[in-house]
C-alpha positions as CSV (number, residue, x, y, z in Angstrom):
1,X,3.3,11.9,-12.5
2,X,6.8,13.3,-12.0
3,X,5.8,16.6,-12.4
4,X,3.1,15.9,-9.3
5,X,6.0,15.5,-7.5
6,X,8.8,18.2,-8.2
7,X,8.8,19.6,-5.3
8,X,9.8,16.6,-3.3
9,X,12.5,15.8,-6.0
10,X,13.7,19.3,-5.5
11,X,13.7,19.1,-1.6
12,X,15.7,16.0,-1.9
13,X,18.1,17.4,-4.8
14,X,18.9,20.4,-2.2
15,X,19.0,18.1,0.2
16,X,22.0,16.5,-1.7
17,X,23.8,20.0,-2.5
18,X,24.0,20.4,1.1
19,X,25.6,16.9,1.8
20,X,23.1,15.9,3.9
21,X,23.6,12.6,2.1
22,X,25.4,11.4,-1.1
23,X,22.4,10.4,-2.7
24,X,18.8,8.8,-2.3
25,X,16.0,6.7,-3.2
26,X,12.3,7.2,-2.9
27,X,8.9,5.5,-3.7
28,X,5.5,6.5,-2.7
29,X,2.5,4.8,-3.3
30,X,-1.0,2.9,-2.4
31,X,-1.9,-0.3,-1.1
32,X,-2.8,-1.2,-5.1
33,X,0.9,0.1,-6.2
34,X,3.7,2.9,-6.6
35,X,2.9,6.0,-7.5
36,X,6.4,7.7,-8.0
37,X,10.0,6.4,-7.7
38,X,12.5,8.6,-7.6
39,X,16.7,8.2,-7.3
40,X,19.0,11.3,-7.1
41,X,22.7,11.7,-6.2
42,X,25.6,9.7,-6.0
43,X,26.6,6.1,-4.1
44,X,29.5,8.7,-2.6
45,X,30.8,12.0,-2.4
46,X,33.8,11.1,-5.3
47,X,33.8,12.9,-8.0
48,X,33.7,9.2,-10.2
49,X,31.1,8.1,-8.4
50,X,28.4,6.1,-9.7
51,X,24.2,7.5,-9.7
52,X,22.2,6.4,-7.6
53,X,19.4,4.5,-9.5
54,X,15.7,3.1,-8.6
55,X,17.7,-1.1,-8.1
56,X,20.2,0.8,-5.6
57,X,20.8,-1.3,-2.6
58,X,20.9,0.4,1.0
59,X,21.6,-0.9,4.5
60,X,18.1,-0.9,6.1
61,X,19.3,-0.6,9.6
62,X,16.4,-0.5,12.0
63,X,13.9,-1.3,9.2
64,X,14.7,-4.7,9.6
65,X,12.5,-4.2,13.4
66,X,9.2,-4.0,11.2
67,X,9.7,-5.8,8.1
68,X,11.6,-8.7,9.6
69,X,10.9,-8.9,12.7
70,X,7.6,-7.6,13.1
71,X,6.3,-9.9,10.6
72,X,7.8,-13.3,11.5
73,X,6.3,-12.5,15.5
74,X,2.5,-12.1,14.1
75,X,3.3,-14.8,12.0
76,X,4.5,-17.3,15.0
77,X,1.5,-15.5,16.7
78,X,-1.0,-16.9,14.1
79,X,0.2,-19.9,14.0
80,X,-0.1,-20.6,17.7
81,X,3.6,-21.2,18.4
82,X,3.7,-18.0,20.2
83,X,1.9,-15.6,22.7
84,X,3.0,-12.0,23.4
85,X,2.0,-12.0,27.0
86,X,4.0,-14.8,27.7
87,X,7.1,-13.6,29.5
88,X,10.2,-13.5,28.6
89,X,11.7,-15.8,31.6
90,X,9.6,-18.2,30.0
91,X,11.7,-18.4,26.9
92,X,15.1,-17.9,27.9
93,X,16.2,-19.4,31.1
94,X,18.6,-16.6,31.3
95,X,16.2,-14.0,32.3
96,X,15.9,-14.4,36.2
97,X,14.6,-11.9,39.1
98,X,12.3,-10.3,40.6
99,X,12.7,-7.2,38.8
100,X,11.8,-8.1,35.1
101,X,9.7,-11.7,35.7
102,X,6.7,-9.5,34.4
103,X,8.4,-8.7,31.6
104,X,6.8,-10.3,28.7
105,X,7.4,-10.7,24.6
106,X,4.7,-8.1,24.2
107,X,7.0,-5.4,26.4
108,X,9.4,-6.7,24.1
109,X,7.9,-5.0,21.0
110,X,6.8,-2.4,22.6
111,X,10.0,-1.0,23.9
112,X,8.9,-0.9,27.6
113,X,10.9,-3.8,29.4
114,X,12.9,-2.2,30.9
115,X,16.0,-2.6,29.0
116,X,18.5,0.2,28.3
117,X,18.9,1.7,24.4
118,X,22.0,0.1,23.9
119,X,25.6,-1.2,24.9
120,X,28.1,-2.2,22.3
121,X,28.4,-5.2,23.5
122,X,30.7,-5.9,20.2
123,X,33.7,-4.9,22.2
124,X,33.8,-8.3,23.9
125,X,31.0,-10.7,23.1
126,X,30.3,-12.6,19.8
127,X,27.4,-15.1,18.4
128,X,23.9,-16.3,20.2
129,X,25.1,-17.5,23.4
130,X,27.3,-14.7,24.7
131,X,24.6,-12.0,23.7
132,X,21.9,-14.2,25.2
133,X,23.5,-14.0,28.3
134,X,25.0,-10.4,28.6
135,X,21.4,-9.1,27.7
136,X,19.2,-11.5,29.8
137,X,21.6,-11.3,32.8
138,X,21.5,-6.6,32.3
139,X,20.1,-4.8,35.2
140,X,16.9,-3.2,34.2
141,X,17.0,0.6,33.2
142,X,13.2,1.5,34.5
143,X,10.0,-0.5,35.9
144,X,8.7,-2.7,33.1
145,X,5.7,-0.5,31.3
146,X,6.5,3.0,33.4
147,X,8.0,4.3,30.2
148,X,9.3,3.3,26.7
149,X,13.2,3.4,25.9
150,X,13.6,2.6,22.0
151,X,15.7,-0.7,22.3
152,X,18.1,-2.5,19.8
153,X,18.3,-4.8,22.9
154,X,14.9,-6.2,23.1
155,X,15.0,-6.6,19.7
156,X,18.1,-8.7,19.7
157,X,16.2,-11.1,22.1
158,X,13.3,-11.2,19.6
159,X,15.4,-12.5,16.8
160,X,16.6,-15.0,19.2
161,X,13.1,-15.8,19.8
162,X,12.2,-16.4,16.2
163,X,15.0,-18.8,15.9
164,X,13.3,-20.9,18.6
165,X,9.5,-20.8,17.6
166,X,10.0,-22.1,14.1
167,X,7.0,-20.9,12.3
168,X,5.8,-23.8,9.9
169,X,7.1,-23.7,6.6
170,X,3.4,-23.9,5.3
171,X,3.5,-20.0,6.4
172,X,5.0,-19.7,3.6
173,X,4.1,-21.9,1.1
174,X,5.2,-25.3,2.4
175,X,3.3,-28.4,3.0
176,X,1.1,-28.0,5.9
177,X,2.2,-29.1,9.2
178,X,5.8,-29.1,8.4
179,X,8.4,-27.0,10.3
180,X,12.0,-26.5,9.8
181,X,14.0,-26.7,13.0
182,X,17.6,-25.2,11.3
183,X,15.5,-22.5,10.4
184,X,17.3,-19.3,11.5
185,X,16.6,-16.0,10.6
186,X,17.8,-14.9,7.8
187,X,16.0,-18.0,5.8
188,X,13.1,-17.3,7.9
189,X,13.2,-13.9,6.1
190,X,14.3,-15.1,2.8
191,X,11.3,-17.2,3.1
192,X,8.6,-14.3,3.6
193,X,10.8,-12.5,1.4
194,X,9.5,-14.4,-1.3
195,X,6.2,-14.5,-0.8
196,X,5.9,-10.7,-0.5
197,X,7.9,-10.2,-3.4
198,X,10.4,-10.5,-6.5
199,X,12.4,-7.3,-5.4
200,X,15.8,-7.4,-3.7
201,X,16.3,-7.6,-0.2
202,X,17.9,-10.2,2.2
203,X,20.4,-10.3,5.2
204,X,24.1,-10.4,4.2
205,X,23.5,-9.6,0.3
206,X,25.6,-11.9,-2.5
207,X,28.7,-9.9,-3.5
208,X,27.4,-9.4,-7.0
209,X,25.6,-7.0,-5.4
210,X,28.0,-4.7,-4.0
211,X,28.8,-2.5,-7.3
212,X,25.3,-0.3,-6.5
213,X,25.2,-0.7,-3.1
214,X,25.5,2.7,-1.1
215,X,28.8,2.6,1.6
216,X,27.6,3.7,4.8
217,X,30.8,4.3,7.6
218,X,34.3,4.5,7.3
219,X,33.7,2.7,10.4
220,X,37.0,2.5,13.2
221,X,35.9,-0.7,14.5
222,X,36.6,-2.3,11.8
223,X,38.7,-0.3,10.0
224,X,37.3,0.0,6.7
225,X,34.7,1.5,4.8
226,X,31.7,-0.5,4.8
227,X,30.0,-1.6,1.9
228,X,27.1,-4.6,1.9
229,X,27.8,-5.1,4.8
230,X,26.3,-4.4,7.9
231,X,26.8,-1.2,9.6
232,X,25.6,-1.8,13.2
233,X,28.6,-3.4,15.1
234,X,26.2,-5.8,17.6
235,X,24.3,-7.2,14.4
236,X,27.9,-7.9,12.8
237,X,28.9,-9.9,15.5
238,X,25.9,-11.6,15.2
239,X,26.8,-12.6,12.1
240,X,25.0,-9.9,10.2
241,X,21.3,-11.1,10.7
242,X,19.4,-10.1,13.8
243,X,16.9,-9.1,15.3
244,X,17.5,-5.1,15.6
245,X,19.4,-4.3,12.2
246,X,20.9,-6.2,9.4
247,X,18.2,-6.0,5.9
248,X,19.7,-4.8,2.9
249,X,17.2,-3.9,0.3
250,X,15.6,-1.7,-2.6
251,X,13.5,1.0,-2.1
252,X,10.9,-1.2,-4.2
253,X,11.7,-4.2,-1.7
254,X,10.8,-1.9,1.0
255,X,7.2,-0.8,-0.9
256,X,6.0,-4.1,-1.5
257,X,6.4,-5.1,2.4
258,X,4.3,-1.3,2.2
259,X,1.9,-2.7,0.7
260,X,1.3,-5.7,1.8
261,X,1.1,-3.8,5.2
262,X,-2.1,-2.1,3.5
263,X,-3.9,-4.8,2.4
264,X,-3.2,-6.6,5.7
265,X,-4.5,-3.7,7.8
266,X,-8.0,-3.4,5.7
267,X,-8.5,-7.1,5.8
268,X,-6.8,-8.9,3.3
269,X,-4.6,-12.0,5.0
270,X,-1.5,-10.8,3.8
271,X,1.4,-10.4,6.0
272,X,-0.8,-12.1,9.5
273,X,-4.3,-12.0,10.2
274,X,-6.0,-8.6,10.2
275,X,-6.5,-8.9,13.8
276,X,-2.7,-9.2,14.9
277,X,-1.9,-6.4,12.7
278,X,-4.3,-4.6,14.5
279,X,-2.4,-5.4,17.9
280,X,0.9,-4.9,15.9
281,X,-0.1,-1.0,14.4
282,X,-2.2,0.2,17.6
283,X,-0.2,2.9,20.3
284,X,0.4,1.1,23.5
285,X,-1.0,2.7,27.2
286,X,2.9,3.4,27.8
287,X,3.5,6.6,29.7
288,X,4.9,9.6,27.2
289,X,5.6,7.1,24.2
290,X,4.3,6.9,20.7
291,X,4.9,3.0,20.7
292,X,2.9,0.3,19.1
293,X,4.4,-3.2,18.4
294,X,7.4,-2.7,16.9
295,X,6.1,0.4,14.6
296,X,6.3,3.9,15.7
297,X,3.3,6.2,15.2
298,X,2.9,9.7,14.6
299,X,3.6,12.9,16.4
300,X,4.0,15.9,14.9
301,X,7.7,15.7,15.8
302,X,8.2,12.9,14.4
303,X,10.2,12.4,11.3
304,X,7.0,12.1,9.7
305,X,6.5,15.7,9.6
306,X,3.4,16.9,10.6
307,X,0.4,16.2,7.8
308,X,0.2,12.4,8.6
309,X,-3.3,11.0,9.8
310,X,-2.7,10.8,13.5
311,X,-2.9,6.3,13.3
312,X,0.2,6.5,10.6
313,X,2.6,4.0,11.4
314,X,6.5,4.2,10.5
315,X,10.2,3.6,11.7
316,X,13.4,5.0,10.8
317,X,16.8,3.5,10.3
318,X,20.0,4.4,11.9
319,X,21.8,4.8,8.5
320,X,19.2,7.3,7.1
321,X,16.5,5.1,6.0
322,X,12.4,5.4,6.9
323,X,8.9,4.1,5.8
324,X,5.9,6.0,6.8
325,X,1.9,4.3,6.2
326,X,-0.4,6.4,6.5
327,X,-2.8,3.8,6.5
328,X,-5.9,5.8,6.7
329,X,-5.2,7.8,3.6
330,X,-3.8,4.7,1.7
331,X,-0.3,6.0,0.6
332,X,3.3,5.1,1.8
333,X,6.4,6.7,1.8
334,X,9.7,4.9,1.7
335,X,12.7,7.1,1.6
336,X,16.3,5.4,1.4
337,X,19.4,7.1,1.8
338,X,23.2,6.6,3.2
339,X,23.5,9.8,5.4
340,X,26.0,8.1,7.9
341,X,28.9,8.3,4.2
342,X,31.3,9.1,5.5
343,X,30.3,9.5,9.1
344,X,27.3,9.1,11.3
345,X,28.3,12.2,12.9
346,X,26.2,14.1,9.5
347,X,22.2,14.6,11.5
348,X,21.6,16.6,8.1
349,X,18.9,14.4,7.2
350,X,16.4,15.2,10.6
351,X,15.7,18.4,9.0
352,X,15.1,16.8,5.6
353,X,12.4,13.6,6.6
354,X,9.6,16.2,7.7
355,X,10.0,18.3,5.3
356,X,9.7,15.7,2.0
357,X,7.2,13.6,4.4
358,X,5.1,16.9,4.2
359,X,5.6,17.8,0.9
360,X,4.3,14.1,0.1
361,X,1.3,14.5,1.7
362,X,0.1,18.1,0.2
363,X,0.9,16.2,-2.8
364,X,-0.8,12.8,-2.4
365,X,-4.0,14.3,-0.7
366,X,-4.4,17.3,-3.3
């Protein structure tokens, strides 16, 4: 099976020469299991430094959108503590005016409230309450739903939002009927995390895990070079779990969420009900944007590269991470890396996800 798939091992080992990242994980497989796992490089660019190997943790970044996020909303959703056209003023007393009292959870996902990308809000705020308020109270960037604008932002506020709902602990494996109130996110997620599986992956990792952990940024905020822990500034002063960024995790961690996507979307009661994954994976009627809920779909521009079924799903991370479902043909690709060692300034790896993304799918579909 290896063999099958040299020439996406040697895409990503000349990937590596030319320091588009220190090093990289990658697993591909169906909705029934992996196909190929693959690790390559170096944690860093020192000579000493350790391999990468297949139980490598990475900071997930923006992965955390879809497998944290994502999930715990269509999980609230099915169990009727939440509806995504209700609007936003109606669960944070913050949001107020005319311009965004349309806006509602849905626009939320869907990256089309309004709300601008991003503002490092780090500088001067810290915790729940202070970003609560600096987002909700944020002149709007564009008409709710006259275009899509990718936003950590929204996605902060949805995090919030789980916090509040409180699925019922029997959504994952509790006694029915039983909800715990303290319930933030990260044990929200540490929750599912268990159901979907054994693998590693959790907000703000144990220590014991740092010695094969991938560093992303020698980050100047800070002052240091980062290692388990969170790269994005806003979800470090949140305390490390949010909404937008935060998951630290295996590559196999991030293909058994993969799968479970899978056997949700063909029926199987999985991660929600097969209906709001439907809602969750479908493009919205957004002007010029590729948006679903949460997920990303594909254009041929996409990171994805361009032999993807046309209904694929998939998001990328900040720190060079990415999951692509191509749902139709039943594969997935997960692809982990630290491309932001030592700086975020490296966009090496734009050129690199179409290209194994492709190479993937000539293998897969041979």
């Amino acid at each position: 099976m290896g063999d099958r798939f040299g020439a996406v091992a040697a895409a990503l080992d000349d990937a590596i020469a030319h320091r588009a990242f220190p090093g990289v994980t990658i697993e591909v497989g169906r909705a029934g299991g992996a196909l190929w796992q693959h690790a390559a490089g170096t944690l860093t660019y020192d000579s000493d430094s350790p391999s990468v190997a297949l139980d490598t943790i990475y900071d997930l970044a923006s992965l955390t959108k879809v497998l944290s996020t994502n999930t715990l909303v269509m999980r609230a959703v099915d169990a009727g503590r939440l509806d995504l056209d209700s609007p936003v003023a109606a669960h944070f007393a913050e949001w107020r005016g005319a311009d965004r009292e349309s806006v509602t959870v849905r626009d939320l996902l869907s990256h089309s409230s309004g709300l601008t990308a991003y503002l490092p809000f780090f500088r001067d705020h810290t915790g729940r309450i202070e970003y609560q308020q600096a987002i909700c109270s944020l002149p709007l960037e564009y008409a709710p739903r006259s275009r899509s604008i990718y936003s950590d932002l929204g996605f902060i506020l949805l995090g919030f939002l789980i916090e509040d709902v409180h699925p019922p602990s029997a959504a994952f494996g509790g006694a029915p009927g039983t909800s715990d109130p303290s319930a933030g996110l990260a044990i929200q997620f540490r929750r599912l995390a268990t159901f979907v599986t054994p693998e590693q992956i959790t907000f703000n990792p144990p220590r014991q895990w740092r010695e094969r952990t991938a560093p992303t940024e020698v980050e100047q905020w800070r002052g240091r070079l980062l290692v388990g822990e969170v790269h994005d500034e806003n979800a470090w002063a949140l305390g490390g779990a949010a909404g937008h960024a935060g998951l630290f995790g295996t590559a196999s961690a991030v293909g058994a969420f993969a799968r479970a996507t899978l056997r949700t979307i063909v029926g199987g009661h999985v991660l929600a009900s097969p209906a709001t994954m439907a809602q969750f994976i479908t493009r919205r009627d957004i002007p010029n944007s590729s948006r679903a809920l949460g997920w990303d779909t594909m254009l041929p521009t996409s990171s994805c590269g361009t032999k993807l079924s046309t209904s694929s799903i998939g998001h990328t991370g900040f720190t060079g991470t990415s999951l692509w479902i191509d749902w139709e043909r039943d594969f997935y690709v997960v692809l982990l890396t630290n491309r932001v060692h030592p700086t975020r300034e490296n966009q090496l790896i734009r050129e690199v996800r179409p290209l194994v993304h492709d190479l993937v799918a000539e293998t897969v579909n041979r």
